[in-house]
N, C-alpha and C positions, 0 to 999 in steps of 0.2 A: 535385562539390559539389551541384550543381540532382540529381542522382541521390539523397544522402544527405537533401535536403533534403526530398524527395518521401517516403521512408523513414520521416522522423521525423512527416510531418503523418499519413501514414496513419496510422499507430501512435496517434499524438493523437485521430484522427478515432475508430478504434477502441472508443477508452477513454471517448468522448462518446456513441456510440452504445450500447454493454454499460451505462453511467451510465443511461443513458435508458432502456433495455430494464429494469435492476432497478429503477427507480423504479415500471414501469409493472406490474410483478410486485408490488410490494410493495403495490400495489392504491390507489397515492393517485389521486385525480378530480380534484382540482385542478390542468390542466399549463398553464403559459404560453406561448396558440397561437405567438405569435411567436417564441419561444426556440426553440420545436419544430422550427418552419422553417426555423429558421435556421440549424441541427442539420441537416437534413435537407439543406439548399443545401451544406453544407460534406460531409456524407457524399456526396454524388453525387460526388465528383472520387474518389470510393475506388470507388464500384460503374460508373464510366465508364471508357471508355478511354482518351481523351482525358484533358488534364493540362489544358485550357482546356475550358469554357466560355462558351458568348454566351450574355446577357441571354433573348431567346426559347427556348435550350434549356433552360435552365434553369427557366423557364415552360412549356415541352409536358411535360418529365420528372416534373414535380413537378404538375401538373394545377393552377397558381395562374396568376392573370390577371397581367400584365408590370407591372401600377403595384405588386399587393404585392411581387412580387419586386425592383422597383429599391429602394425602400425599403430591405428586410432586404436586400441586395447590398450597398447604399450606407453602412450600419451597420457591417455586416460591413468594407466597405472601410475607413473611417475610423478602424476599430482593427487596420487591415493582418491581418486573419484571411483578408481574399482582397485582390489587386491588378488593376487593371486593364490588360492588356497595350498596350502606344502600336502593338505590330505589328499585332497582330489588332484589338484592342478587346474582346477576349473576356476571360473573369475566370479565376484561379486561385489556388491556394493560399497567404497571404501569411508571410509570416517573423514575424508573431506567433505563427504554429502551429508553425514549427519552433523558438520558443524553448520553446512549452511543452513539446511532445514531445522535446525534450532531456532534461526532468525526468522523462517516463517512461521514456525512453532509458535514464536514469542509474539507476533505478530496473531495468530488466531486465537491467543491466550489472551491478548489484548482485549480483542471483541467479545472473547466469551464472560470474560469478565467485566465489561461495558454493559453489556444486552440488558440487564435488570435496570440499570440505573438508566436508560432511555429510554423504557417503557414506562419505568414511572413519569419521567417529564412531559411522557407524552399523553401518563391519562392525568396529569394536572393540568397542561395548557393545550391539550386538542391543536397540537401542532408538530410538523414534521419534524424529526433529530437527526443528524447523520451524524459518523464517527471516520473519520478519514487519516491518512497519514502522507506523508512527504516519500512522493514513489518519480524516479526521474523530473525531477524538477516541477512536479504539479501534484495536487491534491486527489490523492488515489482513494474516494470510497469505498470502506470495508463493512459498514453497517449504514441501512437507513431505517428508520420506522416512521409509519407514515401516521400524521395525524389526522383527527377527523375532520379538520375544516378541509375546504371546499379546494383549495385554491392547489394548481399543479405546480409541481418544480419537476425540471429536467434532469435532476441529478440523478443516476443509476449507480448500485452497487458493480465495483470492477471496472467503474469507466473513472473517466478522470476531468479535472476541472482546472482552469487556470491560478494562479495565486493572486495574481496581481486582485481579484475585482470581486472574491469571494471571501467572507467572514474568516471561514475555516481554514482558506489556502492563507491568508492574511497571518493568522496565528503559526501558523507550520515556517512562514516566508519566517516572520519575527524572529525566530529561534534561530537563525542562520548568521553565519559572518560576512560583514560586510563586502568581502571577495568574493562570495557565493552571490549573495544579493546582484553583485553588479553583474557578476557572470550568467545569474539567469534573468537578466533584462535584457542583455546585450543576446545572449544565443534565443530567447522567447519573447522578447517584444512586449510591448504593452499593449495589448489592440483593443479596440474600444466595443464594444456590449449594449451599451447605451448611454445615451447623457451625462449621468453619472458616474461612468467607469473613469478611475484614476488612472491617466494616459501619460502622465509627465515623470520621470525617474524621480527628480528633489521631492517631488509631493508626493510620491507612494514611499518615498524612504524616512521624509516626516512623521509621514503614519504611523510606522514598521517600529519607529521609534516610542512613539505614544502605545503602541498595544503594548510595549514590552515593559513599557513604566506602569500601563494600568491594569495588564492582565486580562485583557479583553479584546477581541475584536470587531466594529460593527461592518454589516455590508447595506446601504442604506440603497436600493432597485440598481447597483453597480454590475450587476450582471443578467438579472431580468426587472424586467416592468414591473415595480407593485412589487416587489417581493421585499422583506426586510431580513436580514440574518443578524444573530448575536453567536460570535464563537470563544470556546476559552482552549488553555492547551490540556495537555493530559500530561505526566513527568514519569518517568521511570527510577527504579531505586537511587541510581545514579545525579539523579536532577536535570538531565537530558528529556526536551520536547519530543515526545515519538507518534504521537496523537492529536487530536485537537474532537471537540466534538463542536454541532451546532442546532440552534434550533431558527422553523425557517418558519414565517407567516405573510399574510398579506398587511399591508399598510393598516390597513383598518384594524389589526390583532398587533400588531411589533410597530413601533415607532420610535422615533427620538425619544418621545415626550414619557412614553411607559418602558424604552428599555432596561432601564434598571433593574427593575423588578426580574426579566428574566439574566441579565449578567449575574446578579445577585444567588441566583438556584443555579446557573451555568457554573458558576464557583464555585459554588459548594458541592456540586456532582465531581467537578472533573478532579476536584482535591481526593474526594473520597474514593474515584477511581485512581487517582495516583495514587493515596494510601493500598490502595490493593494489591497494585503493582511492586510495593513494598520503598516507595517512595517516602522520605521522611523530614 
């Protein structure tokens, strides 16, 4: 148990630290010192060997005098993100971070349990799959495999894509309530991609409406040239959207006219992934 426990916070710890790392990439100057550190007190049980630390090491590692550190310690304790041992008196990782690292858990359990079933679609139709989920308002990539036809797409695992204008984000937006819908039009815009991208609120919410009656989502070149998508969702035991998967071709391979064929295996993959997930 204290094994798996250990497991989930680094995982956690991981996902605060890459958070942090693209924030710092993405060139903002604004970071708040204190969060920073506090960040920093919780990654050091990942880059330590120890599973405890004392008060002073955690002040020599981190080069901060012992009054800021009990402070952010003390914060940190209060919301069980570290605990303080009664054996030693030294601090370590507390079981707020293994409830969160669950979610990402649940999230890599997601993928691991995905990967088969979009390799097979991908050596049936020689075309690219992604697996994505709804991460701050846009379509966050956790898996792609690439097919063998020719044709490039943009999309990278860890980066992210708009909703509005892609298959996948489509199916993820669908799943949301109408206060959310309007809330991430109004704070993300609808901006336009190409001739095709659905620019207009009423008409992207007509859509939103149609994927959720037929279970499907298409993206007909609404975010690149030539490119076609067909996306379905993924459901968790609960009957909650938490995935969506997609597959991506050129016009000449995915069209209106042949999409069915692939909506048709799109469904029946992403059911048999929600049956995994213990969906019923």
């Amino acid at each position: 148990m204290l094994l798996n426990i250990v497991k989930h916070c680094i995982l956690m710890l991981n996902t605060f630290q890459e958070t942090d790392r693209r924030k710092m990439k993405l060139g903002e100057k604004k970071i708040i010192q204190s969060v920073h550190r506090a960040i920093e007190i919780l990654t050091l049980f990942r880059t330590q060997d120890q599973t405890e630390l004392s008060l002073t090491e955690i002040s020599c590692l981190l080069s901060l005098n012992k009054s800021t550190v009990f402070h952010l310690i003390s914060t940190l304790e209060q919301s069980n993100f570290v605990e303080k041992t009664s054996r030693s008196g030294k601090y370590r990782l507390g079981l707020a971070l293994f409830s969160l690292g669950n979610i990402v858990g649940g999230q890599m359990d997601l993928r691991k349990q995905a990967i088969p079933f979009l390799k097979n679609i991908v050596e049936k139709f020689h075309q690219t799959v992604h697996l994505a989920i709804l991460d701050q308002d846009q379509a966050f990539y956790i898996e792609k495999v690439k097919g063998t036809a020719t044709i490039h797409t943009s999309s990278q695992v860890g980066k992210y894509k708009p909703l509005h204008c892609t298959a996948i984000g489509k199916v993820l937006m669908a799943s949301l309530t109408e206060d959310s819908i309007n809330r991430i039009i109004k704070e993300k815009g609808l901006p336009r991609f190409t001739p095709s991208t659905i620019c207009e609120p009423e008409q992207l919410k007509k859509e939103l409406l149609t994927i959720r009656e037929q279970g499907y989502a298409l993206d007909n070149t609404e975010i690149e040239p030539e490119l076609f998508c067909v996306a379905t969702p993924i459901r968790d035991h609960s009957g909650e959207v938490v995935a969506a998967i997609s597959i991506s071709g050129s016009l000449s391979r995915i069209s209106i006219s042949n999409s069915h064929i692939y909506v048709q295996e799109l469904k029946k993959v992403s059911h048999e992934i929600s049956l995994s997930l213990g969906y019923k």
